[in-house]
C-alpha positions in Angstrom: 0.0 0.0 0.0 0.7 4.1 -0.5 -0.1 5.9 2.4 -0.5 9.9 1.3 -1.0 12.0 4.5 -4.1 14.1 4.2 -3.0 16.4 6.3 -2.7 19.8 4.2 -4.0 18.5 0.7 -7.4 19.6 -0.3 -10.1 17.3 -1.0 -10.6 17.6 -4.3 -7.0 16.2 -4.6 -8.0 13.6 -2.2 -10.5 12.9 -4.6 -8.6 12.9 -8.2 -6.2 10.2 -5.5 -8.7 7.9 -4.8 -10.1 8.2 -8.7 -6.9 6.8 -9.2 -7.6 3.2 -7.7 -10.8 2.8 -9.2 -12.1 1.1 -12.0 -15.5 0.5 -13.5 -16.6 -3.2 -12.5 -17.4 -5.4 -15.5 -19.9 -7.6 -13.7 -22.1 -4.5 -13.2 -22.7 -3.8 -17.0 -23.3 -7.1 -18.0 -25.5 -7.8 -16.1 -27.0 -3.8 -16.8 -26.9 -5.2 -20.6 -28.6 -8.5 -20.2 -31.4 -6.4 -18.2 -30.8 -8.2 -14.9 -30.8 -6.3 -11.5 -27.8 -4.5 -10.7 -29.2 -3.3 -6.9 -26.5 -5.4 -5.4 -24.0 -4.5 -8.2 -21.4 -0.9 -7.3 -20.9 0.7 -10.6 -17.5 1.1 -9.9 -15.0 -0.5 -7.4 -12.2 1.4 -5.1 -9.5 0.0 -4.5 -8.3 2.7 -2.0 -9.0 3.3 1.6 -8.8 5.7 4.3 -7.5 6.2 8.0 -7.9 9.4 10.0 -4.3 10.2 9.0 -3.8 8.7 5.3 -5.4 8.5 2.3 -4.2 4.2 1.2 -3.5 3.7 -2.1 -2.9 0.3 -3.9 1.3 -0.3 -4.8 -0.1 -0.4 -8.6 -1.0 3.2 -8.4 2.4 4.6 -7.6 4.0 5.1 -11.4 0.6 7.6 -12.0 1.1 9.0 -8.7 4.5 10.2 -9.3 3.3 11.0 -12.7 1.0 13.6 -11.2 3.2 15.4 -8.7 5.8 15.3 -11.5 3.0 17.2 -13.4 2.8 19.4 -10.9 6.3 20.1 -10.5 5.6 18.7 -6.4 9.1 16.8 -5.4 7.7 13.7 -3.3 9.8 11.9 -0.7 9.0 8.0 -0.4 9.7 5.9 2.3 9.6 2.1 2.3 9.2 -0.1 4.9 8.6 -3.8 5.2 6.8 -3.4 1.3 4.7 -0.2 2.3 5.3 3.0 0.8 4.7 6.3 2.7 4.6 9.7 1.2 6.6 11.6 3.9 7.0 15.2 2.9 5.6 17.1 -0.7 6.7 20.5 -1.2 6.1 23.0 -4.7 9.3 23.3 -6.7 
């Protein structure tokens, strides 16, 4: 996992995040095709979750993370430990 601190990033940026880790679930339109009930069905799946300090994102997401702060011109420190990443410090450059 990818923990991102929340604290000091807005929440729409906690948002476009979290829009990272999701994808639309396949299950849900076929079954939206073939006219069956999709009540039980969520149109699109997260993959991300939160604590009341950090904002968890699957390891997969990491190469488009750093693709956005690059973006952004944002210089990202990463720290690993025992397979988990955490996003220690962000600053404008």
């Amino acid at each position: 996992m990818i923990f991102v601190p929340k604290a000091g990033i807005s929440q729409r940026a906690l948002n476009y995040f979290k829009r990272l880790a999701a994808f639309k679930n396949p299950e849900f339109y076929k079954a939206q095709a073939m006219r069956l009930s999709v009540k039980k069905l969520p149109r699109i799946i997260s993959c991300s979750d939160e604590t009341a300090e950090y904002l968890c994102l699957p390891r997969g997401c990491e190469a488009d993370l750093k693709d956005v702060f690059k973006e952004l011109n944002i210089d990202a420190m990463w720290k690993v430990h025992l397979e988990w990443f955490y996003l220690t410090r962000m600053h404008k450059s």
